[in-house]
C-alpha positions as CSV (number, residue, x, y, z in Angstrom):
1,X,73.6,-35.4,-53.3
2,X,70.4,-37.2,-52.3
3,X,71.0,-37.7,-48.7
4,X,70.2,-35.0,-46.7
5,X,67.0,-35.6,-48.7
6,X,65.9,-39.3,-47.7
7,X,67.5,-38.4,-44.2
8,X,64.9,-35.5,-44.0
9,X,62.2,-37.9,-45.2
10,X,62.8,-40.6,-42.6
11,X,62.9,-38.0,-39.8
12,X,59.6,-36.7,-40.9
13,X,58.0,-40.4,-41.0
14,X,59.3,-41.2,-37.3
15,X,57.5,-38.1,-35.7
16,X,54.7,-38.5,-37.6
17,X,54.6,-42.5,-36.4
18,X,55.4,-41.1,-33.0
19,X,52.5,-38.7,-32.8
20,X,50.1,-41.2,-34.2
21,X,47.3,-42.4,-31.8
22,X,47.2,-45.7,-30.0
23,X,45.4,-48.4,-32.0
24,X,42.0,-49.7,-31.0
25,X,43.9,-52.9,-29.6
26,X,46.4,-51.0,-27.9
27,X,44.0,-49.0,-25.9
28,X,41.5,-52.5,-25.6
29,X,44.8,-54.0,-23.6
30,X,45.4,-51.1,-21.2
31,X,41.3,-50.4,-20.5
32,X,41.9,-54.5,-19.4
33,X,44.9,-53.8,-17.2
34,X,43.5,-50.7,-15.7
35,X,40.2,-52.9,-14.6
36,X,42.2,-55.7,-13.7
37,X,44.3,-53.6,-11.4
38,X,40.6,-51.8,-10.4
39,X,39.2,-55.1,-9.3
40,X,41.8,-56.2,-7.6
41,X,42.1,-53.3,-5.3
42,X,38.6,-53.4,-4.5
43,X,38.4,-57.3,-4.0
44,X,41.0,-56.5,-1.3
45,X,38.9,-53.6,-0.4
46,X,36.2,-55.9,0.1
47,X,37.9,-59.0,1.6
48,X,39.8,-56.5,4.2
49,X,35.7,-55.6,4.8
50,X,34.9,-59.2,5.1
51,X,37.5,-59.9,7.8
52,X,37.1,-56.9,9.9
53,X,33.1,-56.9,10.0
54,X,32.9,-57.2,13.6
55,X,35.0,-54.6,14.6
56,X,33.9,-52.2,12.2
57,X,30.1,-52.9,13.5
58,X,31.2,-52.7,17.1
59,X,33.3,-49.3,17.0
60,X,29.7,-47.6,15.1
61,X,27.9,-49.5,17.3
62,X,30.3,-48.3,20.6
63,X,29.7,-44.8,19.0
64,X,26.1,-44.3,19.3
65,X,26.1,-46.0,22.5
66,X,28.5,-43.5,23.8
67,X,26.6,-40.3,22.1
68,X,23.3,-41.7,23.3
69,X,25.0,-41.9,27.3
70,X,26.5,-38.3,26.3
71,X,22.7,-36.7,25.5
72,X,21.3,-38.6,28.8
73,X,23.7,-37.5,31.0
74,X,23.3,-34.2,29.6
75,X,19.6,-33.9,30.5
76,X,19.9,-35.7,33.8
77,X,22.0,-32.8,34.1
78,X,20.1,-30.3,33.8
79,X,17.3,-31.7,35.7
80,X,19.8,-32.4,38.5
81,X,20.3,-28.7,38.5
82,X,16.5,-27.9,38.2
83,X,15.8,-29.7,41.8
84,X,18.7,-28.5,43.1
85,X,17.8,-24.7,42.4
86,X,14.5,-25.5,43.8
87,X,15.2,-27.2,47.1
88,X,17.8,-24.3,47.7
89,X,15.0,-21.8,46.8
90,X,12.3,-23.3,49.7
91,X,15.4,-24.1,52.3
92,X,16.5,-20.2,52.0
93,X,13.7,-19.0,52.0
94,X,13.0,-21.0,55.0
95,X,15.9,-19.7,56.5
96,X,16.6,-23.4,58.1
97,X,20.3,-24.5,58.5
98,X,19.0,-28.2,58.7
99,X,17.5,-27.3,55.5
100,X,20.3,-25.6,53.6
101,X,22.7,-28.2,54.9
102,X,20.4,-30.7,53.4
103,X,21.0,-29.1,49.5
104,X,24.9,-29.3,50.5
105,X,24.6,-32.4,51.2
106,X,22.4,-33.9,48.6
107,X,23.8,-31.8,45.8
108,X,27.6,-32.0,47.0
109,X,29.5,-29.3,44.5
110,X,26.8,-27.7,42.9
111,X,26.2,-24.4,42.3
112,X,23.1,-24.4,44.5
113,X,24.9,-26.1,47.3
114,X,27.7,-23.4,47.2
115,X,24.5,-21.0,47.6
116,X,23.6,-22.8,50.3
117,X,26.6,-21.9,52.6
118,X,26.5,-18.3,51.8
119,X,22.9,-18.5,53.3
120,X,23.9,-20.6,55.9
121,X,26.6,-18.3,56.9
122,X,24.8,-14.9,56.7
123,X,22.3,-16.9,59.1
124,X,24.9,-18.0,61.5
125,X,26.1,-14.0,61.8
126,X,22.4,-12.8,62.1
127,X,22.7,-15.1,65.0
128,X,26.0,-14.0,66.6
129,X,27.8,-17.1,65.6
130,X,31.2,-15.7,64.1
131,X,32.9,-18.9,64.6
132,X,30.8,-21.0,62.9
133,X,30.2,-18.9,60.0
134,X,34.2,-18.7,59.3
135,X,33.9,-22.5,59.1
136,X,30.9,-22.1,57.2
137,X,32.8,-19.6,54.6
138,X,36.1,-21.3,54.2
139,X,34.3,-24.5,53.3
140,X,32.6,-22.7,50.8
141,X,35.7,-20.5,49.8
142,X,38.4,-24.1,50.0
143,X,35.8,-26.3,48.2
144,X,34.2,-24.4,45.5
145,X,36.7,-22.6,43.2
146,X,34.4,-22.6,40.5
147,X,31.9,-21.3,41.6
148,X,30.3,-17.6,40.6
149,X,30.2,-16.2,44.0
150,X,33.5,-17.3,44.9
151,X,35.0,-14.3,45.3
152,X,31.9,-13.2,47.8
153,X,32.9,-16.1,50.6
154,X,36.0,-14.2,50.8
155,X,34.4,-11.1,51.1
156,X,31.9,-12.2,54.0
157,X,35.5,-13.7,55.8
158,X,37.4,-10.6,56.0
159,X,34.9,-8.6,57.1
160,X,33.8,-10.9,60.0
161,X,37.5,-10.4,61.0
162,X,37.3,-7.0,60.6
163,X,34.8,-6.5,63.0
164,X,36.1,-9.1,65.4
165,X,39.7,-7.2,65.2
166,X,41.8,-9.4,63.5
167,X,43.1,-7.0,61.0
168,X,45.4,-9.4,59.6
169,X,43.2,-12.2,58.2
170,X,40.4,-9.2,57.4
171,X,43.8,-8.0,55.2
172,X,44.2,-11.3,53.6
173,X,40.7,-11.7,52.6
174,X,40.0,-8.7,51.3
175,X,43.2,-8.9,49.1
176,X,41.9,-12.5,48.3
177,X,38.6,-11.0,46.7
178,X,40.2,-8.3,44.8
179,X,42.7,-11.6,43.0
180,X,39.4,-13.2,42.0
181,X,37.5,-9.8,41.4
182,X,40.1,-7.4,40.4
183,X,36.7,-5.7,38.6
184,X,32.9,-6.7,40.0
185,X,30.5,-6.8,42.2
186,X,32.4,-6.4,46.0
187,X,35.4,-4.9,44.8
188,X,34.4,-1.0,45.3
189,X,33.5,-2.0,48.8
190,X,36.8,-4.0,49.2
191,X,39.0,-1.4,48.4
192,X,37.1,1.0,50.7
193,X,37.7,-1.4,53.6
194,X,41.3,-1.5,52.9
195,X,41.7,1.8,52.8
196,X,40.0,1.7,56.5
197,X,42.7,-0.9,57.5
198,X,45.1,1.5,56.6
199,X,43.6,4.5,58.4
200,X,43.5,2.3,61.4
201,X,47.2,1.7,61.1
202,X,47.8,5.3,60.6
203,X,48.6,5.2,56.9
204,X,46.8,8.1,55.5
205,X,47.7,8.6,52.0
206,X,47.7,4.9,51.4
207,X,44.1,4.9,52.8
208,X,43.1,8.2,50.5
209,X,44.8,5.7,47.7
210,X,42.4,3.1,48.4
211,X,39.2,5.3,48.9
212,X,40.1,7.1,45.4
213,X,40.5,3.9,43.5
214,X,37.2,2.6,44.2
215,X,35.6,4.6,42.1
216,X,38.8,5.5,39.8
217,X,39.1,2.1,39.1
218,X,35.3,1.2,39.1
219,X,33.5,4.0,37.9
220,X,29.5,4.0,38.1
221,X,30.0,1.9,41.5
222,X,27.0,2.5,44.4
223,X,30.0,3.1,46.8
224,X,31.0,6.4,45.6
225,X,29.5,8.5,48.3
226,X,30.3,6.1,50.4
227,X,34.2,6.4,49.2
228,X,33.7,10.4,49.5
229,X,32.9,10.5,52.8
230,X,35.5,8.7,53.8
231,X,37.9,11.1,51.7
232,X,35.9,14.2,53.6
233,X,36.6,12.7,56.9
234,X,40.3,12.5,56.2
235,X,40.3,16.4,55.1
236,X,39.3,17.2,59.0
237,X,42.4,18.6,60.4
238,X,41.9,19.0,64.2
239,X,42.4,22.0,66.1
240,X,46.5,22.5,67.1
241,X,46.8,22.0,70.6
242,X,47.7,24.8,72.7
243,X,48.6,24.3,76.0
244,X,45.9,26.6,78.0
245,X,47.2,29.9,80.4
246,X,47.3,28.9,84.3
247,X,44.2,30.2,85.7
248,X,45.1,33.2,88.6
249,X,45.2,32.4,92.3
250,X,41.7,33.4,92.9
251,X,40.1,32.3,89.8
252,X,37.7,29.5,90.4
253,X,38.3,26.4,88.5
254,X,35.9,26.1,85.7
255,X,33.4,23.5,85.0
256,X,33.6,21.2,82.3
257,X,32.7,23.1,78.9
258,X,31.6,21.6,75.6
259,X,33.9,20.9,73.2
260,X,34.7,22.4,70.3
261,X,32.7,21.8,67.1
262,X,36.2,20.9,65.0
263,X,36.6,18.6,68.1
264,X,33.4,16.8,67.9
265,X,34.3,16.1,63.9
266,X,37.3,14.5,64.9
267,X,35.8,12.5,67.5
268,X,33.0,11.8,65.6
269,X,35.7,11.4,62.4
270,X,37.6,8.6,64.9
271,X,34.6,6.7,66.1
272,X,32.9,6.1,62.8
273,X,33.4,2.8,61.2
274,X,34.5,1.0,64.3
275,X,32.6,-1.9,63.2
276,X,32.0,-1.7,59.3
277,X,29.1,-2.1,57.7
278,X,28.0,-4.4,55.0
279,X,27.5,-3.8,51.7
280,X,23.7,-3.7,51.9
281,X,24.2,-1.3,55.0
282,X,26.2,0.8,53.1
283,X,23.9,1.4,49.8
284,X,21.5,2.0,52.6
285,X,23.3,5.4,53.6
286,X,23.1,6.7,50.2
């Protein structure tokens, strides 16, 4: 039979007509759809252009406007900080109040006017005016968070209390610098002065705690002899107290006699750091 013949024959002539390329006038038609459909997009492209012109030249115009205020402001800036530095410089070095509150005043939240009440303060205690420089500090300390000798305004606070014998707020402070410092400049020092508010409450291991991890802690610090001492002085045990024989009948009462070398260290160990010192007076001992 001749069928599956002719049917192979016909299958053959479909694929071959179904893999043949497009004609020249099939692919003429669709390269003239395809840039019909091209220009049409970009006539919309170009009408949408058209109708939004002003906006689109406002929002580049807005932008360089806004960039150009953005580069000014930047060097007003820093030239805001420049004359600030320098009027700060010349009123410290002046050592006028008038002229430091002058910088505060004319340079309200800079860093330089933060500066300003630090040296305004330290003036006020050179001049025996604790009052005013706890106002002095806790403007500085309430007003200028962000400022990089923050944590030193709290440090100057406690230990006016300290010396003035308000243990309590010296506490605070001193607790205060150590949350904003856990690692820097005044907290070797800090810790040592806790470690004296405890040895004036009559905490001694807590105060050996505090006198070890200044330099535990902070190694390298400038306070370590300064912590050491402190250690050496709680390692004086005084003499046990005895209560003395009664002297005979006859015996003339003795005069008054010198006290006893382990004596005079605990006295001595019990008077020292009454008043403490500051941290300049302190690098001074070493």
């Amino acid at each position: 039979m001749m069928w599956p013949a002719a049917f192979y024959f016909y299958r053959n002539l479909l694929i071959t007509m179904a893999k043949k390329p497009e004609s020249k006038l099939d692919t003429d038609k669709s390269k003239e759809k395809l840039d019909a459909v091209s220009e049409s997009h970009a006539s919309g492209i170009v009408d949408s252009i058209e109708k939004n012109r002003v906006i689109v030249i406002s929002s580049a115009i807005a932008f360089f406007v806004l960039l150009g205020l953005f580069l000014v402001g930047k060097q007003m800036g820093a030239q805001r900080h420049l004359k600030a530095g320098q009027m700060f410089t010349t009123a410290a070095a002046s050592r006028s109040i008038d002229e430091l509150d002058k910088v505060v005043k004319e340079y309200s939240g800079s860093v330089s006017a933060g500066n300003a009440l630090l040296s305004k303060a330290d003036i006020q205690i050179d001049q025996g005016k604790p009052l005013d420089a706890i106002a002095t500090l806790t403007e500085m300390a309430t007003q200028f968070a962000g400022h990089p000798r923050h944590a030193q305004a709290y440090f100057m606070l406690a230990n006016i209390y300290h010396k003035t014998g308000d243990l309590a707020k010296a506490r605070e402070n001193y607790e205060e610098v150590l949350k904003l410092q856990p690692d820097g400049e005044f907290s070797p020092i800090t810790r040592i002065r806790i470690g004296d508010l405890e040895l004036a409450e009559g905490n001694i291991d807590k105060a050996r705690q505090n006198y070890e991890e200044s330099y535990t802690i902070h190694p390298g610090n400038p306070f370590f002899s300064t912590a050491e001492r402190r250690i050496a002085q709680l390692d004086l045990v005084a003499p046990t107290e005895i209560d003395p024989p009664k002297p005979e009948a006859a015996a003339a009462k003795p005069k008054d006699a010198a006290p006893a070398p382990a004596a005079e260290k605990a006295a001595a160990v019990e008077n020292e750091g009454d008043e403490p010192a500051t941290p300049e007076e302190e690098k001074a001992d070493e």
